[in-house]
SERO-4910 file (N, C-alpha, C, O; in steps of 0.05 Angstrom, whole numbers):
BEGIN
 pado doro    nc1    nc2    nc3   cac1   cac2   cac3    cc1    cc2    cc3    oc1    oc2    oc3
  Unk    A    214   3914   1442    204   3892   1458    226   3875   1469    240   3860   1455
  Unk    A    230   3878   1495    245   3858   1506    230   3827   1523    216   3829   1543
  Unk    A    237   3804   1511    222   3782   1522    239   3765   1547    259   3755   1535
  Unk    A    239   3760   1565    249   3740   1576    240   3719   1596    222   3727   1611
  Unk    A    248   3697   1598    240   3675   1617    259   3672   1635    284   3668   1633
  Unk    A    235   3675   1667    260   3673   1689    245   3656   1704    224   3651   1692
  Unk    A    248   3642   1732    230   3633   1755    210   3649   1762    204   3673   1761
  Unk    A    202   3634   1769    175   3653   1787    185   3674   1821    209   3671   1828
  Unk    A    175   3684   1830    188   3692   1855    157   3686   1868    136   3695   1857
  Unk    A    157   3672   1891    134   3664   1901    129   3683   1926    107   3685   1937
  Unk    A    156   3700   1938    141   3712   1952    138   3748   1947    135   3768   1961
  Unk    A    142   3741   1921    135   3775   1906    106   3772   1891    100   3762   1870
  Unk    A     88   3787   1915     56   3786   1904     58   3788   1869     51   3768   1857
  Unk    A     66   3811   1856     60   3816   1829     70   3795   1814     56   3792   1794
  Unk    A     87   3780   1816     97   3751   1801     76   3732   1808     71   3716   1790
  Unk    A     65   3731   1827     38   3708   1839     21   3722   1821     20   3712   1798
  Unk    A      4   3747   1828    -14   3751   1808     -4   3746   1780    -16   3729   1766
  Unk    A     14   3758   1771      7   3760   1741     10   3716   1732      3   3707   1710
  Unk    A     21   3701   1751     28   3692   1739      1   3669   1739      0   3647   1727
  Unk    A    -20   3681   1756    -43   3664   1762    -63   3681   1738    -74   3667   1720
  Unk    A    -65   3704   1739    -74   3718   1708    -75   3702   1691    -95   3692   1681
  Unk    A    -45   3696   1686    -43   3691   1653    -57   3662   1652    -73   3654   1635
  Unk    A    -46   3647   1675    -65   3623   1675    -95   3613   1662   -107   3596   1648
  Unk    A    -97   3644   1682   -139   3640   1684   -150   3646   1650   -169   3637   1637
  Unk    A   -132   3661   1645   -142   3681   1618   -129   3651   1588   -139   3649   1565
  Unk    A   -108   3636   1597   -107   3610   1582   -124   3597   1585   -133   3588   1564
  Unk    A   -137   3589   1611   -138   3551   1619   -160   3564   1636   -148   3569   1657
  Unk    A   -181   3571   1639   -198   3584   1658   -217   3560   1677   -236   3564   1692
  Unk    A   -200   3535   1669   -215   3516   1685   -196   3491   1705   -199   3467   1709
  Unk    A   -174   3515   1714   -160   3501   1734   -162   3523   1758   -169   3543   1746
  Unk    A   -160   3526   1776   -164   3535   1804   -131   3551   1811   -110   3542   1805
  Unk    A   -134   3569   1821    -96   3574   1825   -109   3602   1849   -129   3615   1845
  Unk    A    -93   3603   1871    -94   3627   1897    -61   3626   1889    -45   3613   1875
  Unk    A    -61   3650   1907    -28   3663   1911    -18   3644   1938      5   3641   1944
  Unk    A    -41   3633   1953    -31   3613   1970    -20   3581   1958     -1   3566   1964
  Unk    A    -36   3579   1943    -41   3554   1933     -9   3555   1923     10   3550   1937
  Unk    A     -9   3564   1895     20   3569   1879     49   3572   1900     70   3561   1894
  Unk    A     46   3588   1925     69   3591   1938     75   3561   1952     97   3550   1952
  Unk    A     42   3546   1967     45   3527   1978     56   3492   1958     66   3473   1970
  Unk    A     51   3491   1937     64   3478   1913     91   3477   1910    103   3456   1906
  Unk    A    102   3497   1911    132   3511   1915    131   3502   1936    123   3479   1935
  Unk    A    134   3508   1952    147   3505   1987    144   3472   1988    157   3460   2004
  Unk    A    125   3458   1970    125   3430   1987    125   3409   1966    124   3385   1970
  Unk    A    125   3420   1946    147   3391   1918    166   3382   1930    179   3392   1949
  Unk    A    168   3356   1917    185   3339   1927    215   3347   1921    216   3361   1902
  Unk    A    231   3343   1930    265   3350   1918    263   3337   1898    266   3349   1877
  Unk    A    258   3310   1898    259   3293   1880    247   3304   1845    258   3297   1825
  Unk    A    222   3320   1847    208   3326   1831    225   3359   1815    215   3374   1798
  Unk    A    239   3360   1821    254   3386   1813    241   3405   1792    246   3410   1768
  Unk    A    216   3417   1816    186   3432   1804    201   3457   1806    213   3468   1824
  Unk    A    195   3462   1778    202   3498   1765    178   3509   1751    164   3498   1734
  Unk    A    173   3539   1762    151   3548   1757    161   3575   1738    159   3597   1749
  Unk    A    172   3573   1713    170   3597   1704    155   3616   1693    132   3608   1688
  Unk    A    162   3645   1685    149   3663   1675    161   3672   1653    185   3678   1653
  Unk    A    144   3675   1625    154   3698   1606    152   3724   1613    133   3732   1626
  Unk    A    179   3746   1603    164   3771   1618    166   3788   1594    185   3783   1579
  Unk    A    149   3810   1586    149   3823   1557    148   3855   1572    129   3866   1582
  Unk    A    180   3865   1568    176   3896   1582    169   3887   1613    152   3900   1625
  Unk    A    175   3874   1620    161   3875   1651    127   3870   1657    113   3877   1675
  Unk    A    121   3853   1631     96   3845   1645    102   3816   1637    115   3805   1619
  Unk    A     83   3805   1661     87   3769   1654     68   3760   1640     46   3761   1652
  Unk    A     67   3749   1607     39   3742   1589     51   3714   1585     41   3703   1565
  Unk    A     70   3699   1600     66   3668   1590     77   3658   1625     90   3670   1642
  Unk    A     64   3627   1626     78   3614   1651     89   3592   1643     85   3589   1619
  Unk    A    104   3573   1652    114   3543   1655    104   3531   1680     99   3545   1700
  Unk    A    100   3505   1679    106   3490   1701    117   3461   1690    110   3449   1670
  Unk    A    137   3455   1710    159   3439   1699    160   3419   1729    158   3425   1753
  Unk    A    164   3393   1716    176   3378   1737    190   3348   1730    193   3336   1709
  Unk    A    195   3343   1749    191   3300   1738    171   3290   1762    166   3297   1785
  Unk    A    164   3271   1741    143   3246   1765    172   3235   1783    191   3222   1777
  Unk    A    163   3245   1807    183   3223   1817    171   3201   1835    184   3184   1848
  Unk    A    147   3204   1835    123   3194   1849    124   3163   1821    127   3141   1830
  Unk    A    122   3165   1793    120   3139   1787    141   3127   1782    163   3139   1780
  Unk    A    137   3093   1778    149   3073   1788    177   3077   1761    201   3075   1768
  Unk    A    168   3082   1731    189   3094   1712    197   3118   1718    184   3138   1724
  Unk    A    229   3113   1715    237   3133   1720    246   3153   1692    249   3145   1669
  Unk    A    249   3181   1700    252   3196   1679    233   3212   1664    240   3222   1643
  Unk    A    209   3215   1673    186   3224   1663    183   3257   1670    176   3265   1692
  Unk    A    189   3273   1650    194   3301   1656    168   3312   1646    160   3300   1625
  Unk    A    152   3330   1653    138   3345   1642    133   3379   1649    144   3393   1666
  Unk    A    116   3386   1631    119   3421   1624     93   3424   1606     86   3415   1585
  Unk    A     82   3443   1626     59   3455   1608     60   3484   1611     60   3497   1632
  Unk    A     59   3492   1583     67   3515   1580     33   3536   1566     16   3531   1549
  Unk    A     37   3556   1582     10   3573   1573     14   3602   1572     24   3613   1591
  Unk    A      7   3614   1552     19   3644   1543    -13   3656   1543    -32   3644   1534
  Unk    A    -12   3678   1555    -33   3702   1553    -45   3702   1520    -31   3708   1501
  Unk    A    -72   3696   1517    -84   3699   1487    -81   3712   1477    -79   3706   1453
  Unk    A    -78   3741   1486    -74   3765   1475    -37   3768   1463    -26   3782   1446
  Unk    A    -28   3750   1481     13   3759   1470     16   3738   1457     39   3733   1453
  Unk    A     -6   3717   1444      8   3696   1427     24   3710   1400     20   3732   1390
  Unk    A     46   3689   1393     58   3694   1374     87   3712   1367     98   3715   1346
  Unk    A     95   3721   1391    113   3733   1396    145   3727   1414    165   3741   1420
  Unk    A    136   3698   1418    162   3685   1427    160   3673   1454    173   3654   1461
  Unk    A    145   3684   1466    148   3677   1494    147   3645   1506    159   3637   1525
  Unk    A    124   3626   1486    113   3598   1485    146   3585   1482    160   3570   1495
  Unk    A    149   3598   1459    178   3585   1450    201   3589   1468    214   3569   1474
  Unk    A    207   3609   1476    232   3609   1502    225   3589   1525    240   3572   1532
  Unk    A    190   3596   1542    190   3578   1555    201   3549   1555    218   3538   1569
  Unk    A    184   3538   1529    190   3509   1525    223   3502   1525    233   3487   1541
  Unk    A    237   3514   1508    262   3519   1512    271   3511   1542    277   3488   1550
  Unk    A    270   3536   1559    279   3536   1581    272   3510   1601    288   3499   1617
  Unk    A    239   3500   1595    238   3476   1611    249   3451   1607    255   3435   1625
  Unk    A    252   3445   1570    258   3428   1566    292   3424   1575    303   3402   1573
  Unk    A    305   3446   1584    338   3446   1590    328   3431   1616    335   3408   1622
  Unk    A    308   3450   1633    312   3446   1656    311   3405   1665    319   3390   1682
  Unk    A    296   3406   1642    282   3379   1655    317   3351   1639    330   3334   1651
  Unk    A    317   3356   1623    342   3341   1610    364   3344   1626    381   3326   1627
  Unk    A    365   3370   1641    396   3374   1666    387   3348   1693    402   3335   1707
  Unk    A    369   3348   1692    353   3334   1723    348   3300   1719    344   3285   1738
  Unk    A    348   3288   1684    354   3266   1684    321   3252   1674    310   3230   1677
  Unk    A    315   3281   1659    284   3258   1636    288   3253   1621    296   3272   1608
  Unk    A    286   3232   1608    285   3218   1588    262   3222   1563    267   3227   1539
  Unk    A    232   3220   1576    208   3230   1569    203   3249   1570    204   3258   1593
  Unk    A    196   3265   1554    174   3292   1559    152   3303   1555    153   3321   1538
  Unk    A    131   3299   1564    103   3299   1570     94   3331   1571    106   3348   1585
  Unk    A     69   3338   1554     69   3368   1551     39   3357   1546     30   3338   1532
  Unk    A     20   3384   1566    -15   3383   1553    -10   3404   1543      3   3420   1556
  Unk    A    -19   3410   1514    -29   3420   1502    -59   3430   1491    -77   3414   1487
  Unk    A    -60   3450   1488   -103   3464   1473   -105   3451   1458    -84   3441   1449
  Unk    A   -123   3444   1448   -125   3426   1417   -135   3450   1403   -158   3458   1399
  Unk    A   -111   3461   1395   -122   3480   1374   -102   3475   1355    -85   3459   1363
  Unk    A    -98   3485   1333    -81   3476   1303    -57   3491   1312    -37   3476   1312
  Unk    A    -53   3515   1319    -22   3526   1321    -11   3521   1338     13   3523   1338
  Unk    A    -26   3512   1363      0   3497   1390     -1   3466   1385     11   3451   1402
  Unk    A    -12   3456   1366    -15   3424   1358     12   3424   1346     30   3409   1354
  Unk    A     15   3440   1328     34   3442   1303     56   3453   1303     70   3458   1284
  Unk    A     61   3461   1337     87   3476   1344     98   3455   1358    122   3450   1356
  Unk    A     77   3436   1378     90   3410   1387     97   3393   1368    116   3380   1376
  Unk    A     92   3388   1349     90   3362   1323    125   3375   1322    145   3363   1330
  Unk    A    123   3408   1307    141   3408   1303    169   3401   1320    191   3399   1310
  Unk    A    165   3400   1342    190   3392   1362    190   3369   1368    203   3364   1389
  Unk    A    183   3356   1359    187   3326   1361    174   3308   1379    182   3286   1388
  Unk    A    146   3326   1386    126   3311   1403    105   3302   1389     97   3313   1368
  Unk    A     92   3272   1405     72   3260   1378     48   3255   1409     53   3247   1431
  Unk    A     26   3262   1399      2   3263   1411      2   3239   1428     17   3222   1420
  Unk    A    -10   3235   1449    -14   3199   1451    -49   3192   1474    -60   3171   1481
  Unk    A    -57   3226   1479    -86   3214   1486    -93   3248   1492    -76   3266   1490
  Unk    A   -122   3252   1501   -139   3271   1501   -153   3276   1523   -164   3256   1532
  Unk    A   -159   3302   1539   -181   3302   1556   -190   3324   1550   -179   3339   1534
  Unk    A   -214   3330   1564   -235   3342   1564   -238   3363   1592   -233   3351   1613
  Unk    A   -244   3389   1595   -246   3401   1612   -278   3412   1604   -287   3421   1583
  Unk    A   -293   3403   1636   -320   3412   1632   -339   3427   1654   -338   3421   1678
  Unk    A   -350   3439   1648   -364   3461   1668   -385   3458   1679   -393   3435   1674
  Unk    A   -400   3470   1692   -426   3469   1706   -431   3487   1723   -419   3493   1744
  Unk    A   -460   3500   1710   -471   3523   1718   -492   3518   1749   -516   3516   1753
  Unk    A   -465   3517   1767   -477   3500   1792   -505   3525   1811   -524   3519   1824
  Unk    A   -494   3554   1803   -523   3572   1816   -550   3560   1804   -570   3555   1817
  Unk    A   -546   3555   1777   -577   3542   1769   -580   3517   1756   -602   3511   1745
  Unk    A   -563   3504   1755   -561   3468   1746   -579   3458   1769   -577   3461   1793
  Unk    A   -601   3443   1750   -624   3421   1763   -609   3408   1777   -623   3387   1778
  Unk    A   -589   3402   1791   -572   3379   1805   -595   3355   1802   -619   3360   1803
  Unk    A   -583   3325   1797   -604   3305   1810   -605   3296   1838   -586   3287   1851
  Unk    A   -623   3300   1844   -635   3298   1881   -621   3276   1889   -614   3253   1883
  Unk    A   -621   3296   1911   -597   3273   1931   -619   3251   1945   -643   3252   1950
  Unk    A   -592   3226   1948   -612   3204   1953   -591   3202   1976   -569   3213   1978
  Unk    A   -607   3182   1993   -594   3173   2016   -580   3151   2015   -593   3133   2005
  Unk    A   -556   3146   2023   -538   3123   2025   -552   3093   2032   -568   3084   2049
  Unk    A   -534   3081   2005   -558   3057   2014   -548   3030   2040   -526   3028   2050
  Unk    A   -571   3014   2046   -550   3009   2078   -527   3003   2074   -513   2997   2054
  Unk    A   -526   3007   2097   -480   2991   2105   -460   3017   2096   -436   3020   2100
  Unk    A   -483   3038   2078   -459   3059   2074   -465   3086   2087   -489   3093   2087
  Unk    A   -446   3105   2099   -452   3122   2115   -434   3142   2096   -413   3134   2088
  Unk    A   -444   3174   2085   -436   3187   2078   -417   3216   2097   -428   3231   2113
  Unk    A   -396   3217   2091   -380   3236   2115   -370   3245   2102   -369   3237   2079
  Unk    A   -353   3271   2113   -336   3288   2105   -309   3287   2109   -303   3282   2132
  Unk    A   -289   3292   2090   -260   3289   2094   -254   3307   2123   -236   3296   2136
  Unk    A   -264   3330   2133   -256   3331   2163   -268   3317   2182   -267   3324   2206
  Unk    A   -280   3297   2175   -287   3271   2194   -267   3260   2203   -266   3253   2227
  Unk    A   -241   3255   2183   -213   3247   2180   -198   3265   2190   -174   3258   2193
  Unk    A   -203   3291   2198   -181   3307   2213   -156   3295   2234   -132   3301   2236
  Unk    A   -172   3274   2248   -144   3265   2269   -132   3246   2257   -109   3244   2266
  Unk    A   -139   3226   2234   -133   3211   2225   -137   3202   2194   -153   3186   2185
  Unk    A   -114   3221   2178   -123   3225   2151   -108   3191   2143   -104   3187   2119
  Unk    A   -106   3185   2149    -83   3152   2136   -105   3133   2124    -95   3112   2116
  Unk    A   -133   3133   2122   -144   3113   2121   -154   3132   2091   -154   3119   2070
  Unk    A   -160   3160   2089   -161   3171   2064   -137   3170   2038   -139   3168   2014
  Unk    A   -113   3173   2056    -85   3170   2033    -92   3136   2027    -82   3129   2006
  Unk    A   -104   3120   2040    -99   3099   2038   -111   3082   2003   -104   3063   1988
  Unk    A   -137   3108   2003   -168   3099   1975   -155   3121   1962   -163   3121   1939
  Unk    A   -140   3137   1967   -118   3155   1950   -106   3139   1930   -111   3138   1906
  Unk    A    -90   3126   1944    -65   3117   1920    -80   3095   1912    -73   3089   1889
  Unk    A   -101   3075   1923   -109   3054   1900   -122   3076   1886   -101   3082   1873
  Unk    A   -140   3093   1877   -150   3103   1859   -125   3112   1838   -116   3102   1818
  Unk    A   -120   3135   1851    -86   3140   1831    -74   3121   1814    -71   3126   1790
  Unk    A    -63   3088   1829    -57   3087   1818    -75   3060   1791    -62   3043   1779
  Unk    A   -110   3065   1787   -117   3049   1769   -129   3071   1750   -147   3066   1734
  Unk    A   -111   3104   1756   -125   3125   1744   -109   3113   1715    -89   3099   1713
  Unk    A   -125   3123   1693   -116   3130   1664    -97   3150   1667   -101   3173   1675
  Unk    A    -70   3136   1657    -57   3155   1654    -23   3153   1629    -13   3132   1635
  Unk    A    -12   3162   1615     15   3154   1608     29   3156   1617     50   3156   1604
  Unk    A     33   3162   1654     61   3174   1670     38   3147   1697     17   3153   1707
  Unk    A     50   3125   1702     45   3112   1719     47   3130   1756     69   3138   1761
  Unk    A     29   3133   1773     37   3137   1794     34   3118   1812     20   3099   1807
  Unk    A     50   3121   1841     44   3106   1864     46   3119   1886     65   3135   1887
  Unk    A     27   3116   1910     31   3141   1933     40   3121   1947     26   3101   1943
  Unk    A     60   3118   1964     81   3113   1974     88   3127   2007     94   3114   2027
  Unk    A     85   3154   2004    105   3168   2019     83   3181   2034     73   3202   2026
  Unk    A     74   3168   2056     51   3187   2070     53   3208   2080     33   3222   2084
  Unk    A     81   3218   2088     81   3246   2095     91   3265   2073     95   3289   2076
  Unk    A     94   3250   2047     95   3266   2025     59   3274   2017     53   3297   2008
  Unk    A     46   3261   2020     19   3258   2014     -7   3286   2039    -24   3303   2037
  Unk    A      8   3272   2056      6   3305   2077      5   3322   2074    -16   3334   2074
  Unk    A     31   3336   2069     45   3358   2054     29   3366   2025     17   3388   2026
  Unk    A     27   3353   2000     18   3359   1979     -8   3363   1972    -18   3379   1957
  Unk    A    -23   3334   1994    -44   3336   1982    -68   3343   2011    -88   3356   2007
  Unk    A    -61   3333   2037    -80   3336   2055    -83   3363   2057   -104   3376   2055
  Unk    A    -57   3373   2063    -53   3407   2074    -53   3417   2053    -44   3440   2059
  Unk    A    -59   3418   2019    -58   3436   2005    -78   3456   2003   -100   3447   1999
  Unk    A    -76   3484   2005    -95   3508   2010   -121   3500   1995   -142   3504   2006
  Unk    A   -120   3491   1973   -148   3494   1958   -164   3466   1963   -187   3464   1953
  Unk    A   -152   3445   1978   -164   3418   1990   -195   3439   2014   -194   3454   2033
  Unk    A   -214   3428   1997   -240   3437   2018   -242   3419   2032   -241   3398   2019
  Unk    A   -247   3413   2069   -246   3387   2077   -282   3381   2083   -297   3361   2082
  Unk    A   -285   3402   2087   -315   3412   2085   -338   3393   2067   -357   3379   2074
  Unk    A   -326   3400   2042   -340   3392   2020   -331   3371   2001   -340   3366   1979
  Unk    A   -312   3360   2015   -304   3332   2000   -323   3306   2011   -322   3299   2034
  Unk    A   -336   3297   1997   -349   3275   2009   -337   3247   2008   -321   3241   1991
  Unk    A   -346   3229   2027   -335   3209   2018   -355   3179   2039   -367   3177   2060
  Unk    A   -351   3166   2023   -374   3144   2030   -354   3113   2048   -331   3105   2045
  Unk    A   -372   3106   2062   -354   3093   2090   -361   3067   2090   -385   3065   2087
  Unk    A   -350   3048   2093   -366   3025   2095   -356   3007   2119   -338   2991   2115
  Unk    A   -363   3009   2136   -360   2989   2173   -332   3005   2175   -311   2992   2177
  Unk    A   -332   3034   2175   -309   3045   2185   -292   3063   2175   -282   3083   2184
  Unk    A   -289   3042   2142   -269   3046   2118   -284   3064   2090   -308   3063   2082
  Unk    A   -260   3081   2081   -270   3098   2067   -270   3086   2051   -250   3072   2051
  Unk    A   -291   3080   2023   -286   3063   1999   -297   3079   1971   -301   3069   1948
  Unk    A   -301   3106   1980   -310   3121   1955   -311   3152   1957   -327   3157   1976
  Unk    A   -302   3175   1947   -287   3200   1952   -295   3208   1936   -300   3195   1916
  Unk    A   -303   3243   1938   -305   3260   1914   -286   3291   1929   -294   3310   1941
  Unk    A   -264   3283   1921   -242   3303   1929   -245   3341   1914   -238   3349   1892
  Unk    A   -261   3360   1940   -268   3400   1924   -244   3402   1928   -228   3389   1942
  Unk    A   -241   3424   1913   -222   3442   1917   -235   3471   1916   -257   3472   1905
  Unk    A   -227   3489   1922   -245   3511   1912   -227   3540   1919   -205   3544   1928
  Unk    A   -247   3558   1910   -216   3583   1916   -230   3603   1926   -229   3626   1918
  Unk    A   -244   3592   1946   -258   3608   1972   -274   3633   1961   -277   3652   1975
  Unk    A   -285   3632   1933   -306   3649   1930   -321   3646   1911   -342   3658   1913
  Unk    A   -317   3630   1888   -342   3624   1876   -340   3604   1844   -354   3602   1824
  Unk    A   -305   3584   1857   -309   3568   1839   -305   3544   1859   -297   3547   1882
  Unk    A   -314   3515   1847   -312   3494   1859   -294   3481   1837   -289   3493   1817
  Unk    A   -281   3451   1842   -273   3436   1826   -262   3417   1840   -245   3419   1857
  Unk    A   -276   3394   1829   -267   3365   1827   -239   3351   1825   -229   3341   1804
  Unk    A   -230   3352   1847   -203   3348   1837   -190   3321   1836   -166   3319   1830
  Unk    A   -211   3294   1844   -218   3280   1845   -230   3259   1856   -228   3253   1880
  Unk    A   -248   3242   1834   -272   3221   1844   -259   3198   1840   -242   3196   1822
  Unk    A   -263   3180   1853   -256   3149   1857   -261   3132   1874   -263   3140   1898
  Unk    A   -266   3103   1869   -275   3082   1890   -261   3062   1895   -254   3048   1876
  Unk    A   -256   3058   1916   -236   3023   1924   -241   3005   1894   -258   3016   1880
  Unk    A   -233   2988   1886   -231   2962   1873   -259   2945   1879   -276   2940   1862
  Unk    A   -259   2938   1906   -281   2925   1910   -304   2926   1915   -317   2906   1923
  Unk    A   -314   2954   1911   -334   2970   1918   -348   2979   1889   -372   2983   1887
  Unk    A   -332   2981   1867   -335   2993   1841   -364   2981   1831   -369   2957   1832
  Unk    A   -380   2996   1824   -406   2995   1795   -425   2998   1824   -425   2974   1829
  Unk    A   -436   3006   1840   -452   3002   1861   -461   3038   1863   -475   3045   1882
  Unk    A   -451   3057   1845   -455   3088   1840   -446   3098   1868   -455   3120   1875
  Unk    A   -431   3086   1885   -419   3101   1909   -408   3131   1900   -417   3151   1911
  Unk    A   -389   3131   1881   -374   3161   1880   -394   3182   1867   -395   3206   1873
  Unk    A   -410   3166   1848   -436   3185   1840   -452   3204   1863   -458   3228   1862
  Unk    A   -455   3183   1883   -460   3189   1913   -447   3207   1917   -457   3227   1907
  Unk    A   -433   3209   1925   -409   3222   1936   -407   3259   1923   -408   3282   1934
  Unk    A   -404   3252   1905   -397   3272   1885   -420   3286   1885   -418   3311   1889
  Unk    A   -448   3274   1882   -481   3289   1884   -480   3307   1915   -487   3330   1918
  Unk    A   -474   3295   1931   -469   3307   1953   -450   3329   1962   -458   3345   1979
  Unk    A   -427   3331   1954   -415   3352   1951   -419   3370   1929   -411   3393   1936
  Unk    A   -428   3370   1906   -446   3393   1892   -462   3414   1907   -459   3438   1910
  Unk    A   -482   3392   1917   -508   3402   1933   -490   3413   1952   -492   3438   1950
  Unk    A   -474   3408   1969   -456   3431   1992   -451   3447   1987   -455   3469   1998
  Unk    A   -435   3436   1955   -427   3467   1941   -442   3490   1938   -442   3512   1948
  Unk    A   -451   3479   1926   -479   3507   1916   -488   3520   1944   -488   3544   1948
  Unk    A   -497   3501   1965   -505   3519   1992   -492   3532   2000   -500   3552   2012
  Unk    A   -465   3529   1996   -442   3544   2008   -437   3572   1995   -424   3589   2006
  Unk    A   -449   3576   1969   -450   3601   1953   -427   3596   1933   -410   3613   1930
  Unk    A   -426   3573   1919   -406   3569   1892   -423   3561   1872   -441   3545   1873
  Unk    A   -415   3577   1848   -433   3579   1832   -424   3572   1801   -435   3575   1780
  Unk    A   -397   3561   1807   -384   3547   1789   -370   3522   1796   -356   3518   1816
  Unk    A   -377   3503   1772   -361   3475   1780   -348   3472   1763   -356   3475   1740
  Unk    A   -327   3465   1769   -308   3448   1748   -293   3422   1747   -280   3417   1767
  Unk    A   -291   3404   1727   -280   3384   1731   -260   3378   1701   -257   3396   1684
  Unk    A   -252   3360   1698   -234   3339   1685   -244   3314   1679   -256   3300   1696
  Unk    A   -240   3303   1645   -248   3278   1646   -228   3269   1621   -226   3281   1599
  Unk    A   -210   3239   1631   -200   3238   1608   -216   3226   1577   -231   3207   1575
  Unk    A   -209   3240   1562   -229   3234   1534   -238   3200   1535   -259   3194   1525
  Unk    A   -227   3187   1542   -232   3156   1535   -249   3142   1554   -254   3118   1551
  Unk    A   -259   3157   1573   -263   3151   1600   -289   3159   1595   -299   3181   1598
  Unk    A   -298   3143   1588   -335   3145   1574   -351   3138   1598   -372   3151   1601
  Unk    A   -345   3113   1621   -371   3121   1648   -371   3145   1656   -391   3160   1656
  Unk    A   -334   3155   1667   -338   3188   1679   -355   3206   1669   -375   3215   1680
  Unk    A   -344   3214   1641   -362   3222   1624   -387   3225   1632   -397   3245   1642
  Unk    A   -407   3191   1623   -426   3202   1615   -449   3207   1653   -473   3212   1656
  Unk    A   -428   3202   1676   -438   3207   1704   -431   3243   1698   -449   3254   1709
  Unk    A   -417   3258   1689   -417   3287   1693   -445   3294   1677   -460   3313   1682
  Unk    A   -449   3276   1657   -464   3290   1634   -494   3294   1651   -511   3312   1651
  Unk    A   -494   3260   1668   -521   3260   1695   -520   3284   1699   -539   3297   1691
  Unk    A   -496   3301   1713   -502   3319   1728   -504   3345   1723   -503   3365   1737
  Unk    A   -507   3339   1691   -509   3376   1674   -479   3389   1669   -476   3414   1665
  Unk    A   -460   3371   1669   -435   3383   1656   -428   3389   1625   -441   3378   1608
  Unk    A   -413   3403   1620   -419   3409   1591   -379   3410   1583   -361   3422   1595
  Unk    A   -380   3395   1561   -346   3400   1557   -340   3430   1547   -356   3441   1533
  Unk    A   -323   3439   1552   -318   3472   1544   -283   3465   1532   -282   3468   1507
  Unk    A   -266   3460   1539   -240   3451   1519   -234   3420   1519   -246   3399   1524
  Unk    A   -216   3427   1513   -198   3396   1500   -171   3402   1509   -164   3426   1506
  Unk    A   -153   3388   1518   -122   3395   1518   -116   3354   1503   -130   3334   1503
  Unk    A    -98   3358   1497    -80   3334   1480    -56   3332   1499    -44   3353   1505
  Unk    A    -47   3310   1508    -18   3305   1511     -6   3294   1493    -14   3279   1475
  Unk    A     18   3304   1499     42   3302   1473     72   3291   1495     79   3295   1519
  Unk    A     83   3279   1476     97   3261   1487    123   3256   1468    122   3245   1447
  Unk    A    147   3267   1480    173   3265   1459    195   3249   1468    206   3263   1485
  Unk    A    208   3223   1466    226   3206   1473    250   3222   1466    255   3227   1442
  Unk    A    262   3228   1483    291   3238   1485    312   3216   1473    302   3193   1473
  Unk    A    338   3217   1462    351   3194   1458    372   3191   1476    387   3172   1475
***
């Protein structure tokens, strides 16, 4: 058995597949194309010094990395790495070189912090513990059987609010980056962000391949967007939420509920027959608005968190 960890090669198909494989067959509730992954690469920030590696066993790839720093929040030094090995090759080294290799990468580039999601399962809990990472919060990944989920019936916008679609915004996405970064930044999170950089925001998030503009809804009020339910989808039969949020001054009035009911119902017409979303564990309205809509939790991941000295 020969094991090793190298980069990814993004424009060698068999490194994209296997390295979206091993993904799906870890984490089956994040979204990944061979577009998507190359376009991530091509358009991280310099600043973010994003490394995508692979374990390879004999020449097949059964573990990935993804590595970067926030350079998007306002502290600086915030490195992170989530590392995921094929279920079937656990135990044979590959988890452990990865981490290895990211944690160099990220300490050469100037983090201080190191931020890692982890499964909540007992032997990758207890492999972080052992390296000197200590838990510090929880989320929840949850599903929905959108071909036959009762959806609750769509209601119509109540006055003053007009429901549209993110390519409504095609000539003029600046007023969407704009309910972007206030949401971002009053999201729950231990790595603070701020969107800042609108043509970084372009690049990552308007033009990213799996952004549906179709099926993102978002609710308007005398002009202004003040409530969003951001698809993503991978053009054949999964959807996912990549995210919901509302202005500040708009909040408790069920606008994104709106929002979000409405792009389901697209979904499903459109022939997706899986939904997926994210909710962080503590985050009990999100919660219990998925639970409205027939979501069901299916894992858990933990972040873990190790202060460098």
């Amino acid at each position: 058995m020969t094991m090793i960890v190298r980069e990814l090669r993004p424009d060698v198909p068999a490194d994209v597949e296997g390295f979206i494989r091993v993904r799906d067959l870890a984490l089956p509730y994040m979204l990944f194309t061979p577009e998507s992954v190359a376009h991530d690469l091509a358009n991280a920030h310099p600043d973010a010094h994003v490394h995508k590696l692979v374990a390879e066993e004999d020449g097949e790839i059964v573990g990935t990395a993804q590595v970067g720093i926030a350079h998007d929040s306002p502290e600086p030094g915030q490195g992170s790495l989530n590392v995921y090995v094929d279920p079937a090759r656990t135990g044979r080294g590959a988890g452990s070189l990865l981490v290895r290799a990211a944690e160099a990468h990220l300490v050469a580039h100037g983090a201080t912090r190191l931020l890692s999601w982890v499964l909540d399962e007992p032997g990758n809990r207890a492999y972080a513990e052992r390296r000197g990472y200590r838990p510090s919060r929880s989320a929840h990944f949850l599903v929905l059987d959108l071909a036959d989920a009762e959806l609750p019936p769509l209601r119509n916008a109540p006055p003053g609010v007009e429901l549209r679609t993110a390519a409504d915004f095609a000539d003029d996405p600046r007023p969407l980056f704009d309910l972007d970064a206030e949401v971002v930044s009053d999201e729950p999170s231990d790595v603070p962000a701020e969107f800042t950089d609108y043509e970084a925001w372009l690049r990552e998030t308007w033009r990213h391949p799996l952004l549906d503009r179709e099926l993102t809804s978002v609710a308007v009020v005398d002009g202004r967007p003040v409530a969003f339910s951001a698809a993503h989808t991978d053009g054949a039969t999964r959807y996912r939420t990549a995210m919901t949020g509302t202005s500040r001054a708009f909040r408790g009035r069920g606008l994104a509920k709106l929002a979000k009911n409405h792009s389901l119902h697209r979904a499903r017409a459109a022939g997706y027959t899986v939904a997926l979303t994210g909710n962080d564990a503590d985050n009990g309205p999100m919660l219990a608005v998925n639970k409205w809509f027939g979501y069901a939790i299916h894992a858990t991941e933990v972040r873990y968190v190790r202060e460098l000295d």
